[in-house]
N, C-alpha and C positions, 0 to 999 in steps of 0.2 A: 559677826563683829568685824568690825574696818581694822586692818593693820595699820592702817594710819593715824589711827585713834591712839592706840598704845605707843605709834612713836613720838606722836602730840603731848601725849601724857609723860613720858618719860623725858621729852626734851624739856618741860616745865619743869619737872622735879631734879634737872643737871642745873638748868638754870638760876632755883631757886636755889639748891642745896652751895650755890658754888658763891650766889650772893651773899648767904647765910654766913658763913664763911669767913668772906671778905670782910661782911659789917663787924660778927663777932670781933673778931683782932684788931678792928680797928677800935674797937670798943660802942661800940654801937648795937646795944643786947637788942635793946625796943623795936629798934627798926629792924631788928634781925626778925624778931619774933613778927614783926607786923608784914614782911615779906612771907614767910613761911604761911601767913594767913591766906594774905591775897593769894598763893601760889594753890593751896588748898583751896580756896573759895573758886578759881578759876579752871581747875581739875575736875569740879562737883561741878559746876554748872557743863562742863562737856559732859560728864557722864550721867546729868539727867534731863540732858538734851536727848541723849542716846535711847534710854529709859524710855522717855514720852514717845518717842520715833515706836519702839520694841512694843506698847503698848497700841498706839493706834494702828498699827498693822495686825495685831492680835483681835483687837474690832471690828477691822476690814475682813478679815479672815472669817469670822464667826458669824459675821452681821449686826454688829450692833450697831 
């Protein structure tokens, strides 16, 4: 696993948590919630990028 990956993933989750945040107070729940989605959706799609990668090298390995 990439170090880099976990600092990708936890700079999204500063960045959302801090937007989160902002919108809550400002009173803006929806878009709080609809950020916290995207931020999820965008965290999952890096980590079954990673996945796919972990997987076709497990093929190569083996020969399939």
């Amino acid at each position: 696993m990439d170090v880099e990956l976990i600092f990708k993933i936890a700079a999204i989750g500063i960045i959302v948590a801090v937007l989160c945040q902002v919108l809550i107070r400002s009173g803006r729940e929806e878009q709080a919630m609809l950020t916290t989605l995207a931020g999820l959706i965008v965290v999952l799609t890096l980590i079954v990028t990673q996945i796919s990668a972990l997987f076709n090298t497990i093929k190569q390995l083996f020969g399939f």
